[in-house]
C-alpha positions as CSV (number, residue, x, y, z in Angstrom):
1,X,-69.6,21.2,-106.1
2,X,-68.4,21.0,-103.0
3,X,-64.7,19.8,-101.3
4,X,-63.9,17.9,-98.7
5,X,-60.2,17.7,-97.7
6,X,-58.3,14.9,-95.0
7,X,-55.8,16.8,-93.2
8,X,-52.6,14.5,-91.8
9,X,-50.5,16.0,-89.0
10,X,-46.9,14.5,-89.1
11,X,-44.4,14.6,-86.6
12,X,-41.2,12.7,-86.4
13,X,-39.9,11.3,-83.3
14,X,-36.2,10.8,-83.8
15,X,-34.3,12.8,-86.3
16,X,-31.8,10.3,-87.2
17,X,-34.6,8.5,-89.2
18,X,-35.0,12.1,-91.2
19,X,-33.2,10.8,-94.1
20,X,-35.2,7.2,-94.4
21,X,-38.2,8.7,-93.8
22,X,-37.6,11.9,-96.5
23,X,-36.6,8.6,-99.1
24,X,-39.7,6.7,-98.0
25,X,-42.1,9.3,-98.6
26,X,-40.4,10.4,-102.7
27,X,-39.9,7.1,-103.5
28,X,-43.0,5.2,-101.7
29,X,-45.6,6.9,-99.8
30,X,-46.4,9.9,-102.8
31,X,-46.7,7.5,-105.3
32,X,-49.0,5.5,-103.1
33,X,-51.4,7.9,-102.7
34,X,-51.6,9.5,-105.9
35,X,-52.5,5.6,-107.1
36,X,-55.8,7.8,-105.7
37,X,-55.6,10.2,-108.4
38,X,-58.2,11.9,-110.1
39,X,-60.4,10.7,-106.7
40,X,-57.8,12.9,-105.0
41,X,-57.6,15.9,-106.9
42,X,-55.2,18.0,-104.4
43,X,-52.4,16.6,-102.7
44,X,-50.7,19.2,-100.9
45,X,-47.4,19.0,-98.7
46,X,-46.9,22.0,-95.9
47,X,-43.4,21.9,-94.2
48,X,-44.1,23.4,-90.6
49,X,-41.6,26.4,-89.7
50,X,-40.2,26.8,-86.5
51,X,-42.3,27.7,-83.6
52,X,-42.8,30.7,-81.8
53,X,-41.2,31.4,-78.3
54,X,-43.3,29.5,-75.9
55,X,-45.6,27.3,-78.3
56,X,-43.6,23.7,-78.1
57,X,-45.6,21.4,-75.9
58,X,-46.2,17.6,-76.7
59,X,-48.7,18.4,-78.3
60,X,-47.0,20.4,-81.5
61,X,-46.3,18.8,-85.0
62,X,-43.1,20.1,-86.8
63,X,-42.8,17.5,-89.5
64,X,-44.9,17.8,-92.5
65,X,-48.8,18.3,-93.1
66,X,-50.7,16.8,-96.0
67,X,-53.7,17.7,-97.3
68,X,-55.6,15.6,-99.8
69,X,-59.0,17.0,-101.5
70,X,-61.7,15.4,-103.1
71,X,-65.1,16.3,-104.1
72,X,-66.7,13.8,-101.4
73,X,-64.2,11.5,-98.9
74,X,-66.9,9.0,-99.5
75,X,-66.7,8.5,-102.9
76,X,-62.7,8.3,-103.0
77,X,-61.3,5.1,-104.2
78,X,-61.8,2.6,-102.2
79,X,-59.5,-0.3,-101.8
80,X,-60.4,-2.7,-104.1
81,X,-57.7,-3.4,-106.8
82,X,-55.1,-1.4,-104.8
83,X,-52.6,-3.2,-102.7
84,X,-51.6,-1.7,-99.1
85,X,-49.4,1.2,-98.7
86,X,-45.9,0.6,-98.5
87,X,-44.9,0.5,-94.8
88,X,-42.3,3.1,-93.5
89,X,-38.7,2.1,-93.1
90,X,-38.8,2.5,-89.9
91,X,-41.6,1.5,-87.3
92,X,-42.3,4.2,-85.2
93,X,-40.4,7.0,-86.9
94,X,-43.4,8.9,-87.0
95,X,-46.6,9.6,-85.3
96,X,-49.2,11.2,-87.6
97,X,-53.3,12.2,-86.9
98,X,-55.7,12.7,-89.2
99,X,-58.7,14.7,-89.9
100,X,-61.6,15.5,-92.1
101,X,-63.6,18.2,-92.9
102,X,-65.1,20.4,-95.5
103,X,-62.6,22.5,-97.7
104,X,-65.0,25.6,-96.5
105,X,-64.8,26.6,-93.5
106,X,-67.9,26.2,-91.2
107,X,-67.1,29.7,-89.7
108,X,-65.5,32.2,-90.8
109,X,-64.7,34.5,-87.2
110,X,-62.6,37.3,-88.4
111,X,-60.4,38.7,-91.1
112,X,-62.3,37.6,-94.3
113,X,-62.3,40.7,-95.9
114,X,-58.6,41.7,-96.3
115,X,-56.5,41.3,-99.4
116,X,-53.6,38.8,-99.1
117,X,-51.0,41.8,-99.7
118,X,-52.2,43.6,-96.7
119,X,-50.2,40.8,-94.3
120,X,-47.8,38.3,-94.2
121,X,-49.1,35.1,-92.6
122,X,-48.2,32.5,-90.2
123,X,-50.7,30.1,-90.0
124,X,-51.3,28.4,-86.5
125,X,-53.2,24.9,-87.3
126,X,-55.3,23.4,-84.4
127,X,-56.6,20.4,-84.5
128,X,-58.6,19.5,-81.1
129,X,-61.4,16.8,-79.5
130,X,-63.8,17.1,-76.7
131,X,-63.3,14.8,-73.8
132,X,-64.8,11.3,-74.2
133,X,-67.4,11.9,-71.1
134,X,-68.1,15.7,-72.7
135,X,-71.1,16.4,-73.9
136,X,-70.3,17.0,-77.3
137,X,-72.6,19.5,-78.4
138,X,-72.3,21.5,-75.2
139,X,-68.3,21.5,-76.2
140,X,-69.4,22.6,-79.5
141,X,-71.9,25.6,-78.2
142,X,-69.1,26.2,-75.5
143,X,-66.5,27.0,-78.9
144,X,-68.7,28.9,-80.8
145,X,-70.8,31.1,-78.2
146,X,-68.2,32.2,-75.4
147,X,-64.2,30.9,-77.3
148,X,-64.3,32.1,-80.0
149,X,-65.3,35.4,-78.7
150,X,-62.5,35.7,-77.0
151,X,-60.2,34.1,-79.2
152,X,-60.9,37.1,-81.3
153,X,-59.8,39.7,-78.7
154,X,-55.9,38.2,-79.2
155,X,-53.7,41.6,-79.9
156,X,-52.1,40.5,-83.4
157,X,-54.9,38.0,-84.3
158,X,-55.5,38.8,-88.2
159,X,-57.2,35.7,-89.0
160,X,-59.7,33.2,-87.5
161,X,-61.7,30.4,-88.9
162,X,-62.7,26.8,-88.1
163,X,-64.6,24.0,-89.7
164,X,-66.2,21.3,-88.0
165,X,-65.0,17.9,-88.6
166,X,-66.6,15.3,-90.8
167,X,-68.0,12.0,-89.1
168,X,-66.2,9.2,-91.2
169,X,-64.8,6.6,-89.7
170,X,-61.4,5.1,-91.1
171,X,-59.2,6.3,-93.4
172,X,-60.1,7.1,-97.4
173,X,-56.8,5.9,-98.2
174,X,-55.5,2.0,-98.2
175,X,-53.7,1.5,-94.9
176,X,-50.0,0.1,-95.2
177,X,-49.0,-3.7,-95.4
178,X,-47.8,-3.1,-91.7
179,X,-51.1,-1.8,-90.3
180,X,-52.7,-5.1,-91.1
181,X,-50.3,-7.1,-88.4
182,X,-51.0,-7.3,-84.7
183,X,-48.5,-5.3,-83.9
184,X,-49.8,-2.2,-85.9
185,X,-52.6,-1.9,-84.1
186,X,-52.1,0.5,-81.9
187,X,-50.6,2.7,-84.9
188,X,-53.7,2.2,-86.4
189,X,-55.6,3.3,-83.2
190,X,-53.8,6.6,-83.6
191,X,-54.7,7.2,-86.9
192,X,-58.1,6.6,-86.8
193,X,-59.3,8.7,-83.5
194,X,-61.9,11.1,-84.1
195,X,-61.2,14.7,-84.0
196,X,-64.4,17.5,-83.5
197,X,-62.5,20.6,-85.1
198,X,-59.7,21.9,-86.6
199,X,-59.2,25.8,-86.1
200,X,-56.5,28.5,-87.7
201,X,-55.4,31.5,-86.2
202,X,-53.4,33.9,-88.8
203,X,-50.9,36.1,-87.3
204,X,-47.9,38.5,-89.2
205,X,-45.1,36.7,-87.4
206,X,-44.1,34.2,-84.4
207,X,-43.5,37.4,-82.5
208,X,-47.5,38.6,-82.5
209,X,-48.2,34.6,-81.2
210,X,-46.2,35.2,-78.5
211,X,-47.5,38.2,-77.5
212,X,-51.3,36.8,-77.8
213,X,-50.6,33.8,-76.3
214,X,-47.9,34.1,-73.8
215,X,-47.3,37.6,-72.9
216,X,-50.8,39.4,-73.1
217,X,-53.3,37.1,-73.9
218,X,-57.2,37.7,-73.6
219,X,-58.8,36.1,-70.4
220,X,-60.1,32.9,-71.0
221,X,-62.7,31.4,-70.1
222,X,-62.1,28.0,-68.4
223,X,-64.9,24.9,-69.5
224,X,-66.0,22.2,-66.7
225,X,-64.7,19.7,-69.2
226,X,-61.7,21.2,-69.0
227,X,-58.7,18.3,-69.7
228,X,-55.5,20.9,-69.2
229,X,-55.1,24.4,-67.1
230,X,-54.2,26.5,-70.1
231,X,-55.7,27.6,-73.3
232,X,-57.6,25.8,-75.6
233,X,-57.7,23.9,-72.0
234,X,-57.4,20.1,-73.7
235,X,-54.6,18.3,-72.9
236,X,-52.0,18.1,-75.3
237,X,-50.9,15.1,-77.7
238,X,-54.3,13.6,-76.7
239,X,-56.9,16.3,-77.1
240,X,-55.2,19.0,-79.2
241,X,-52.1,18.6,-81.8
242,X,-51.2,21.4,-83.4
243,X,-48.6,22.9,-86.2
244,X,-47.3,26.4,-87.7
245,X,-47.1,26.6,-91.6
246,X,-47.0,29.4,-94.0
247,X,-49.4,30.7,-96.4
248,X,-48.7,28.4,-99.7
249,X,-48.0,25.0,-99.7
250,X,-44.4,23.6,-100.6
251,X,-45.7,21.0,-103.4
252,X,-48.5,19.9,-104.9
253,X,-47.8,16.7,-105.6
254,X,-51.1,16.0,-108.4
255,X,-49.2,19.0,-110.7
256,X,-45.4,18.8,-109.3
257,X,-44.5,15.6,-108.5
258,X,-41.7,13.7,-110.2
259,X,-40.2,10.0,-108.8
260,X,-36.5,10.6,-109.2
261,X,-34.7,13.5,-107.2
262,X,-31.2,12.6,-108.6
């Protein structure tokens, strides 16, 4: 059987809606979406850590990342006999992306054959789409023949796979009472744009990022669709989000979760 898994990417814009937003989530939004249960039959919750020295852009996530598996995003539950989502506390607290693709990776570049207990893991998570007037597939041949490649060459790099995304369009999940008004709609635009890939490079600590990204990193190759200057050379926020998590998620919400916290 295979897996298929929809990766969110949070990140909050103003911290003083931290507390609303933490209560929103227990008491609302995780309930929601396990109204999805046994369609979903992973609901994961990542906390991002702090970032290494020279990594925070606009385009990096520090709030939480979701995953929810099933066995095919197609045959979730749909909508029917659900009601929407119920809508954050706060409109534009947060700003979140999402992103589909196969539980497997569709490559596997380097590291595969270690034992867990050999490292300790950060995990950098890239999410990233081609320019609009890119050829697609000559982005794609572009990743995989001459990037990757030298991706791998990063001093510190222990780990390095990708999977290409999966064309579905919308969300599995019921969108929120709020997404339904005009004035959702460009919320809604956010959280249906198409990614291509989402990538992760392993490394033992932020200190080994910053050294293969900042201080000694491999020379690059630079695309003619290039959207920004400097590695993975799309522009970021718009092109290429990405976060830094650890090696085990912090819930499980399918086994763990309970509705009260007091």
């Amino acid at each position: 059987m295979t897996m298929e898994k929809m990766v969110i990417f949070h990140n909050l814009l103003n911290e003083n809606h931290r507390p609303a937003m933490e209560r929103w989530f227990r008491r609302s939004h995780v309930p929601d979406v396990l109204t999805q249960y046994p369609w979903t039959s992973r609901y994961l919750l990542y906390r991002p850590v702090p970032a290494p020295e020279g990594a925070v852009n606009e385009g990096l996530y520090t709030y939480r990342i979701h995953e929810n598996w099933a066995s095919d995003i197609k045959n979730r539950r749909g909508h029917k006999g659900l009601m929407g989502m119920t809508p954050e506390p706060v409109s534009g607290a947060i700003k979140a992306d999402i992103i589909h693709i196969p539980a497997e990776p569709t490559e596997d570049f380097l590291g595969g054959s270690w034992p867990f207990e050999k490292h300790s893991v950060l995990r950098w998570v890239i999410a990233y789409r081609y320019p609009e007037n890119a050829d697609k597939e000559e982005c794609d041949r572009f990743f995989l023949e001459v990037q990757a490649e030298e991706i791998k060459k990063m001093t510190g790099l222990i780990r390095f796979f990708s999977h290409k995304a999966i064309e579905f369009e919308g969300s599995a999940l019921p969108i929120t009472t709020d997404d339904n008004k005009t004035d959702g709609s460009d919320k809604l635009k956010n959280l249906m744009r198409h990614w291509d890939r989402l990538s992760e490079l392993w490394f033992e600590c932020n200190d080994d990022w910053t050294n293969a990204l900042i201080h000694n990193p491999p020379s690059f190759t630079k695309p003619e669709w290039a959207t920004s200057d400097s590695f993975p050379f799309l522009k970021p926020s718009d092109d290429f989000i990405s976060t830094f998590i650890l090696e085990s998620p912090d819930n499980d919400f399918t086994k763990t979760f309970s509705p009260l916290y007091y």
